[in-house]
The first five atom37 places (N, CA, C, CB, O) and aatype in JSON, in Angstrom:
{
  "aatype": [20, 20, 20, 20, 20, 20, 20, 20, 20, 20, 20, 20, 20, 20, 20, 20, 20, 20, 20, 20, 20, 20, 20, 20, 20, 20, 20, 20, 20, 20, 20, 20, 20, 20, 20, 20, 20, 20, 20, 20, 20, 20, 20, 20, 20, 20, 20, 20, 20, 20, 20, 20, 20, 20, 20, 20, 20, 20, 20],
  "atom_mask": [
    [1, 1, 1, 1, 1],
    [1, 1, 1, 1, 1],
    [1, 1, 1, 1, 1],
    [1, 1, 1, 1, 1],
    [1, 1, 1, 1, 1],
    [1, 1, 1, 1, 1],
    [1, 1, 1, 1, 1],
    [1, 1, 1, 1, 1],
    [1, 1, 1, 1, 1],
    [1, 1, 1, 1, 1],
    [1, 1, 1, 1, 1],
    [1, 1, 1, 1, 1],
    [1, 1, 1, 1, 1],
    [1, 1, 1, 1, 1],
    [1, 1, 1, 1, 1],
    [1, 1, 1, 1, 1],
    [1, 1, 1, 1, 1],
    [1, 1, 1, 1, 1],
    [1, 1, 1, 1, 1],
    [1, 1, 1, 1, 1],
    [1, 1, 1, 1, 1],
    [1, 1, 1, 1, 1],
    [1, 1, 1, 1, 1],
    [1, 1, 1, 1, 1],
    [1, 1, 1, 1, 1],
    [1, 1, 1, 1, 1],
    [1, 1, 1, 1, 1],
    [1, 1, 1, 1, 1],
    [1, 1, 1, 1, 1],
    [1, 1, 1, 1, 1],
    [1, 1, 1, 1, 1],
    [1, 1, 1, 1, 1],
    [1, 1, 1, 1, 1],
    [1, 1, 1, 1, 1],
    [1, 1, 1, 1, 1],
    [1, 1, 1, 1, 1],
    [1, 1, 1, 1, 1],
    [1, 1, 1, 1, 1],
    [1, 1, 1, 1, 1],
    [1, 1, 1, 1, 1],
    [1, 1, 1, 1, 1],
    [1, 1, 1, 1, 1],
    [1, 1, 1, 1, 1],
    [1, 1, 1, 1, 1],
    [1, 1, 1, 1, 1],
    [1, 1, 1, 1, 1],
    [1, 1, 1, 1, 1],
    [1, 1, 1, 1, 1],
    [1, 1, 1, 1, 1],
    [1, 1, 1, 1, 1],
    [1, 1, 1, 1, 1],
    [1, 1, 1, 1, 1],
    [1, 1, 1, 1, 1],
    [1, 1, 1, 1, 1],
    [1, 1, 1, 1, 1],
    [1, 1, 1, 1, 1],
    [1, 1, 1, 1, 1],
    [1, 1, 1, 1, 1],
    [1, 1, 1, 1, 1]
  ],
  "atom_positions": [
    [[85.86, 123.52, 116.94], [86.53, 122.49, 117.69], [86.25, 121.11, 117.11], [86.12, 122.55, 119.14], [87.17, 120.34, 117.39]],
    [[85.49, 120.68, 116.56], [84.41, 119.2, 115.8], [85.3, 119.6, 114.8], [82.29, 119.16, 115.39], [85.8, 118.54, 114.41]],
    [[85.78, 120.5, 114.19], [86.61, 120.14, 112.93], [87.72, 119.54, 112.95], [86.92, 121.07, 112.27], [88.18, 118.71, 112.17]],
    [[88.3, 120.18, 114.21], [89.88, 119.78, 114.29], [90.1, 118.28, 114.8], [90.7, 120.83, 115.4], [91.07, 117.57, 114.53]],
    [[88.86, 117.91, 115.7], [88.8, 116.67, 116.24], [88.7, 115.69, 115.35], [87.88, 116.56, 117.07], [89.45, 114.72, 115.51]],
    [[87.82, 115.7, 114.28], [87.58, 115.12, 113.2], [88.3, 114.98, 112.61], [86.96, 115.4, 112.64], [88.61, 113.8, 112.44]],
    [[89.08, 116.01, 111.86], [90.54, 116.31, 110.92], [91.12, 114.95, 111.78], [91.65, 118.26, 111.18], [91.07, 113.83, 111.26]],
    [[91.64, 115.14, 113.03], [92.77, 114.64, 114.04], [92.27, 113.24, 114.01], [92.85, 115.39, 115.7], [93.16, 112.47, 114.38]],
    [[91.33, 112.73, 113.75], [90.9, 111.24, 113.97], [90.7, 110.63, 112.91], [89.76, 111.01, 114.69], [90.38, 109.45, 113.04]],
    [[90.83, 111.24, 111.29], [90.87, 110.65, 110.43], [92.52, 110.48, 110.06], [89.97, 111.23, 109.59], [92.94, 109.49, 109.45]],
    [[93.63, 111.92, 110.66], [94.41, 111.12, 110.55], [95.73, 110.79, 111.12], [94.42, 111.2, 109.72], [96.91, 110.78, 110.79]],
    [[94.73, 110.44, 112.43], [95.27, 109.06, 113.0], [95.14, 107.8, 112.25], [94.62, 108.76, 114.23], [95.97, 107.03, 111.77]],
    [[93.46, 107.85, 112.3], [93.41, 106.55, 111.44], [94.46, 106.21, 110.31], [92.13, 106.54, 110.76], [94.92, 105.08, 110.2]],
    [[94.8, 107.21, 109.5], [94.82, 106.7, 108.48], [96.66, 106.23, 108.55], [94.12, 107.76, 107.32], [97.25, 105.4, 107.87]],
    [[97.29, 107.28, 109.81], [98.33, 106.19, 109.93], [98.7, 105.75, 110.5], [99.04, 106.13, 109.73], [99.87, 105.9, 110.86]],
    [[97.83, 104.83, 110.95], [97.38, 103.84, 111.97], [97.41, 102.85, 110.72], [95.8, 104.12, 112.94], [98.52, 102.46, 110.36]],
    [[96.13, 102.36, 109.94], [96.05, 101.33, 109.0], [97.21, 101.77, 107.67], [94.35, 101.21, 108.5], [97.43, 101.06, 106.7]],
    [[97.78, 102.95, 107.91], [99.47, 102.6, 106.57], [100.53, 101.95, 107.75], [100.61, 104.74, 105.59], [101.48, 101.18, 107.6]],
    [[100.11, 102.43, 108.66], [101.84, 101.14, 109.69], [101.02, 99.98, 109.8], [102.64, 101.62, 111.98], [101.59, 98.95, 109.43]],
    [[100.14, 99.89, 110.11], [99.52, 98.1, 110.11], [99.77, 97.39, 108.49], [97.35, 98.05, 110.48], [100.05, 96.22, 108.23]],
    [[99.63, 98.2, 107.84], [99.9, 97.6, 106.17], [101.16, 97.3, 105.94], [99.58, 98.61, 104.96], [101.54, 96.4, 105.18]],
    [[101.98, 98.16, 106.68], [103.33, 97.81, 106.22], [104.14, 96.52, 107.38], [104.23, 99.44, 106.18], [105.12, 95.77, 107.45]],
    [[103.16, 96.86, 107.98], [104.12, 96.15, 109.29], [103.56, 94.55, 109.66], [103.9, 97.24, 110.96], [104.06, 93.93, 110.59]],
    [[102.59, 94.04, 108.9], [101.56, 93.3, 109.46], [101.29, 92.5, 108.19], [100.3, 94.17, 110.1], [101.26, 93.19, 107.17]],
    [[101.1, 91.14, 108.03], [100.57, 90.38, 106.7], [98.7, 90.6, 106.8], [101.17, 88.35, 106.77], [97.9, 89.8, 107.28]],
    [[98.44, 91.77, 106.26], [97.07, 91.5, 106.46], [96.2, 91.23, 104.73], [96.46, 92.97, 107.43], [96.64, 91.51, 103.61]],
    [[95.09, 90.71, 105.05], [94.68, 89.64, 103.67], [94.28, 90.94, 102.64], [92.97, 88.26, 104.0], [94.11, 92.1, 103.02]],
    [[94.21, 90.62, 101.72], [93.56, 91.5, 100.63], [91.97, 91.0, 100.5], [94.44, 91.31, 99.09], [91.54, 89.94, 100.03]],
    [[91.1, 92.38, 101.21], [89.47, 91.88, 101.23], [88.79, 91.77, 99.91], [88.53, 92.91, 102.06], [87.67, 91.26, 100.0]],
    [[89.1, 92.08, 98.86], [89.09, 92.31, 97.26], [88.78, 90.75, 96.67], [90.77, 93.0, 96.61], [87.76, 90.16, 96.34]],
    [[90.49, 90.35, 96.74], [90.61, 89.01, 96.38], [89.71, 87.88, 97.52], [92.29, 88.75, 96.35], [89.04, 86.96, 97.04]],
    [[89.78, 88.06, 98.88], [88.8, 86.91, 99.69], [87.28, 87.44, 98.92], [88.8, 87.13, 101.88], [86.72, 86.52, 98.33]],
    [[86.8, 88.37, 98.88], [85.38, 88.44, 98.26], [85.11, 87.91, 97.11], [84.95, 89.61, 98.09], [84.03, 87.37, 96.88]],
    [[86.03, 88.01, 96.28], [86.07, 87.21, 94.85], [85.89, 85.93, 95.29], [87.46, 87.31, 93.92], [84.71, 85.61, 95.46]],
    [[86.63, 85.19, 95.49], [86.72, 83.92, 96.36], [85.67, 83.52, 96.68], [87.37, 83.97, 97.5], [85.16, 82.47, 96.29]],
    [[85.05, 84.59, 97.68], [83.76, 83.86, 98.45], [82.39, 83.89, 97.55], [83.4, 84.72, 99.98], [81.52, 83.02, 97.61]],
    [[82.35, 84.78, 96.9], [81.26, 84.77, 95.49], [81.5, 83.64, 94.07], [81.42, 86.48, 94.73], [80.68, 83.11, 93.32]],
    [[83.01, 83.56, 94.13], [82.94, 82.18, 93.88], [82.61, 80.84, 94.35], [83.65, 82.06, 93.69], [81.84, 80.2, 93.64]],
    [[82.94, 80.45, 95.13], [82.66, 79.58, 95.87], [80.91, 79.26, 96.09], [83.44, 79.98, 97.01], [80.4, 78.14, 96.15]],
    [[80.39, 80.22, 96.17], [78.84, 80.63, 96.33], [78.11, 80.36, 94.89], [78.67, 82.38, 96.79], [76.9, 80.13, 94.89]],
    [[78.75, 80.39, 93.81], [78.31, 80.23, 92.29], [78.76, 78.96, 92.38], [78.95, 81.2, 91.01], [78.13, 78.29, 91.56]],
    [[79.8, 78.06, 93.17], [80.07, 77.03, 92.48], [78.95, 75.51, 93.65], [82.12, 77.0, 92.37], [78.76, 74.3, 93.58]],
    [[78.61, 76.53, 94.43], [77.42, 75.45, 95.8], [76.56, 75.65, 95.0], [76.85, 75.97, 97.69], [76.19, 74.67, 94.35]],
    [[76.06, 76.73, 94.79], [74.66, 76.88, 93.87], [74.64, 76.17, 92.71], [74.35, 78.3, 93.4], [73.47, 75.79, 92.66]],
    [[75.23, 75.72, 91.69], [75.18, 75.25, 90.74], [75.26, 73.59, 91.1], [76.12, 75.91, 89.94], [74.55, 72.88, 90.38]],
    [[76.05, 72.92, 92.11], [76.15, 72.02, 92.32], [74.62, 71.5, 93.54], [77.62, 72.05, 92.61], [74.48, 70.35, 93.97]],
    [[73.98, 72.28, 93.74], [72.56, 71.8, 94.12], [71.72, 72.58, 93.8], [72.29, 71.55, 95.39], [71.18, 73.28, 94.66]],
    [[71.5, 72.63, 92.96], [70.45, 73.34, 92.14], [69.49, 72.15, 91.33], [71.27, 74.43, 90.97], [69.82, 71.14, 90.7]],
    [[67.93, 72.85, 91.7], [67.48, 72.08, 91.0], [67.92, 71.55, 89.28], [66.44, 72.56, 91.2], [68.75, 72.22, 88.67]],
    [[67.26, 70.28, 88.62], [67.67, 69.95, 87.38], [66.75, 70.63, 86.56], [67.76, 68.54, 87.13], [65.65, 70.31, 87.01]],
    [[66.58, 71.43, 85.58], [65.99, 72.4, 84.42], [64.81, 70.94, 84.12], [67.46, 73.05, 82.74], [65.16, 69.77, 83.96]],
    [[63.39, 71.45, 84.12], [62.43, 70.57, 83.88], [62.2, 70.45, 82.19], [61.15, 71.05, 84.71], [62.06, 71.5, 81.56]],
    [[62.18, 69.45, 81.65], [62.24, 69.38, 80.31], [61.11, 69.65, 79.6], [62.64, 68.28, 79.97], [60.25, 68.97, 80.17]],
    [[60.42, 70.45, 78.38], [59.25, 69.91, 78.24], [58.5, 68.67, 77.36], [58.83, 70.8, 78.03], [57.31, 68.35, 77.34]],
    [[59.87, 68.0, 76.52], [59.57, 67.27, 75.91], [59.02, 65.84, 77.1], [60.72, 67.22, 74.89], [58.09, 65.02, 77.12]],
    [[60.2, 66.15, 77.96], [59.54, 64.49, 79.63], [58.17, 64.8, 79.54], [60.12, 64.74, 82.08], [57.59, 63.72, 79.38]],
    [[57.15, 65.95, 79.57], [55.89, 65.78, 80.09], [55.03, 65.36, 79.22], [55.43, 66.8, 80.64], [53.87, 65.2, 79.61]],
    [[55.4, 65.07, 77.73], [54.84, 64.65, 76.94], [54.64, 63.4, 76.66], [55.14, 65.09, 76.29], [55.64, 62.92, 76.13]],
    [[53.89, 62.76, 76.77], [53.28, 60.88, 77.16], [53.05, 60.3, 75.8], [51.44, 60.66, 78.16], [52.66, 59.14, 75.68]]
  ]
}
């Protein structure tokens, strides 16, 4: 009985999220993650400490 229920709820799901895909503008999570790991490389670099020199410590 756990099989068939299982079977039956994966696919629902699954066309459940193919009519929401077709029917619905939903975002591509792929491209926003790219995005957001960009964005994250480009904060980090813009406050990041400055690379300590070793020739400055030399008097």
């Amino acid at each position: 009985m756990s099989i068939i229920s299982r079977n039956f709820c994966f696919m629902a799901g699954t066309i459940f999220g193919v009519y929401v895909a077709q029917n619905y503008n939903v975002p591509n999570i792929y491209k926003l993650g790219n995005t957001a790991i960009f964005m994250a490389k480009i904060t980090e670099e813009q406050y990041r400490k400055p690379k300590k020199n070793i020739d400055d410590d030399v008097v």
